[in-house]
N, C-alpha and C positions, 0 to 999 in steps of 0.2 A: 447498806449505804453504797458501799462499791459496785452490787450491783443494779443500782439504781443508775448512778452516775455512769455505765454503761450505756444499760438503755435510754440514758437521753441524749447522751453523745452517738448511738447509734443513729436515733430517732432525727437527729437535727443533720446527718451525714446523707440521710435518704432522701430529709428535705431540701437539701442543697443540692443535693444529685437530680430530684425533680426539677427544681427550677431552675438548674444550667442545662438541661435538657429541652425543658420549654421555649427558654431565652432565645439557645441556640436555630433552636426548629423553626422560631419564629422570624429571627435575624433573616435567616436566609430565605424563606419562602417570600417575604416581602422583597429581599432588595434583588428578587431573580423573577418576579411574577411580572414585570413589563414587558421581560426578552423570551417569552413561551409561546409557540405558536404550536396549536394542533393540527392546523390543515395545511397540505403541500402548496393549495395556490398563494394562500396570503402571505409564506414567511419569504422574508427580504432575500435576495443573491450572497452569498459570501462566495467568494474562492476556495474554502478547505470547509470540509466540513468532519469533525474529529466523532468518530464510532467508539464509542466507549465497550471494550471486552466485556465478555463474562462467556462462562462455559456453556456449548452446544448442548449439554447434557446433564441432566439433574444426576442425586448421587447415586437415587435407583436407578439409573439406566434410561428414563426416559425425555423425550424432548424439551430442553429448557425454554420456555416460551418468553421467557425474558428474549433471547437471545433469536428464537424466530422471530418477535417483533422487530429488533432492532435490524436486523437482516432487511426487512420488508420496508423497515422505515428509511433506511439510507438506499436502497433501492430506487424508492421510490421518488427522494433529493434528486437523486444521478436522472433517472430519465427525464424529471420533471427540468430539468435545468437548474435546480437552484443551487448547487457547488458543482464546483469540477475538478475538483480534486478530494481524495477520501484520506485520512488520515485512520489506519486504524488501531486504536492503541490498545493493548491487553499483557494477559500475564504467558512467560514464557521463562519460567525460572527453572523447569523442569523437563529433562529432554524431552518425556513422551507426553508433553501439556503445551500447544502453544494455541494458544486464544486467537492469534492476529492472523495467522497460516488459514486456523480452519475459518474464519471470518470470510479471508481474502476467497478462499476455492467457492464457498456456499456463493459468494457474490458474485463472481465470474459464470457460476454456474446459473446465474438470475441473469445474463445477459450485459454484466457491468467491465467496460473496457479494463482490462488488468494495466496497463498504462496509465488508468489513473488512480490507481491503489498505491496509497505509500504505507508498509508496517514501519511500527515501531515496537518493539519486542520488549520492552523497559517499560511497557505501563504496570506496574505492579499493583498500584492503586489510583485512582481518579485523579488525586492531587500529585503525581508522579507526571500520570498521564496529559494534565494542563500545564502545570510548569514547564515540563519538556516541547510540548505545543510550542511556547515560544522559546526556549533556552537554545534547544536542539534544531527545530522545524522555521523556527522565525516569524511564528502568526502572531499578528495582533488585533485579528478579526477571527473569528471563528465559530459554525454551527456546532452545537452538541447532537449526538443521535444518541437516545436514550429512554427511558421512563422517563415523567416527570417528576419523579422524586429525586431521579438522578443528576437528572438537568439542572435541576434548582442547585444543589449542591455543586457541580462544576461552575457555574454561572458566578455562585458566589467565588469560589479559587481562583476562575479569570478575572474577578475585579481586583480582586489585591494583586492580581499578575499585572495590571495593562493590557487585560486584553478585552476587545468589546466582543462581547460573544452574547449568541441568542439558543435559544433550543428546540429541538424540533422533539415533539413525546408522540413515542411510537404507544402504540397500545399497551395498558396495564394488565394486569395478571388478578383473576380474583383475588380476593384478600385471604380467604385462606391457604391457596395456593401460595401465596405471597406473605405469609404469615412471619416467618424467620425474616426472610431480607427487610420489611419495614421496618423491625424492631433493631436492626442493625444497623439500618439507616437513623436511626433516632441516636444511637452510640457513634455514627461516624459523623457526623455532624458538631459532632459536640469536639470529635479528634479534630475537625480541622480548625477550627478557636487555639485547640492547644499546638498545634502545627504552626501557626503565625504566631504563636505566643512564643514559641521556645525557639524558631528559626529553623524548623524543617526544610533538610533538601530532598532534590529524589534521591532514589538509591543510587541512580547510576545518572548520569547526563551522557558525557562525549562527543564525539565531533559534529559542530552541526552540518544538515543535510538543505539541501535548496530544494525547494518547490520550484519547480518552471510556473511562468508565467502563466 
């Protein structure tokens, strides 16, 4: 009998886990699929447009394509006109790790004024990286450069921030290739529900910084 009454308390734990998984996924792809644009001519002007980090380099050693897209994608905002100012937010918790450094050189080395690169070294996670957007930065408009999986997800953390933000999705990664990150993205989505539920802050804030005009 007890273990009976296991496996159906297990069984109804997995189903709840499915369906605040679902909820979630679904929450947010809907209230973020207005502000998604795929092509550089049609998405609107912002002033700041926020580069969301991730590592140069997969754990074998070779190029993370997550991370040349997004290179290529905010690249291509800068030349096109459509921000003028780069925000780039990443992780840098670790001396010989900073996401935002190797970002800013790769883009410099694309042709991108380094005058108009501002890091922020305290993106530790997406919702670190929006909040501080405006806590730290003072946005209440803002581009995402990213995947569209990622996009959607920040999109929804700028709405409960105040901030109107759109996204611009740099090219996706095959699905296998992209096998682990999707399925973390299905578990991080579901963190940010519990992040506005429990009163998450970032880890670090501090003094804020001015964006010039």
């Amino acid at each position: 009998m007890r273990l009976k009454k296991i496996f159906k308390i297990s069984v109804a734990l997995i189903l709840i886990s499915v369906a605040a998984i679902l909820i979630c996924d679904s929450v947010i792809k809907n209230s973020s699929k207005d502000f998604l644009y795929n092509d550089v001519t049609s998405i609107p002007y912002n002033k700041v447009g926020l580069l969301l980090g991730t590592s140069k380099y997969t754990s074998n050693g070779y190029t993370n394509l997550y991370y040349k897209y997004r290179i290529e994608g905010a690249t291509q905002l800068m030349n096109a006109g459509k921000i003028k100012y780069l925000i780039i937010s990443g992780d840098n918790r670790k001396k010989n790790y900073n996401e935002p450094k190797m970002m800013r050189t790769d883009l410099i080395n694309a042709g991108i004024d380094s005058t108009k690169i501002i890091l922020d070294y305290a993106g530790f996670r997406t919702f670190d990286s929006v909040v501080r957007a405006r806590e730290v930065f003072g946005q209440e408009t803002l581009t995402f450069i990213s995947q569209r999986f990622h996009n959607e997800r920040a999109i929804y953390i700028a709405s409960k921030e105040d901030i109107m933000a759109m996204g611009f999705n740099v090219s996706d990664v095959h699905a296998n290739y992209g096998f682990k990150t999707n399925l973390r993205e299905k578990l991080a989505r579901v963190k940010v529900f519990l992040d506005f539920m429990i009163g998450t802050q970032p880890k670090f804030l501090g003094n804020k910084i001015k964006i010039p005009d």
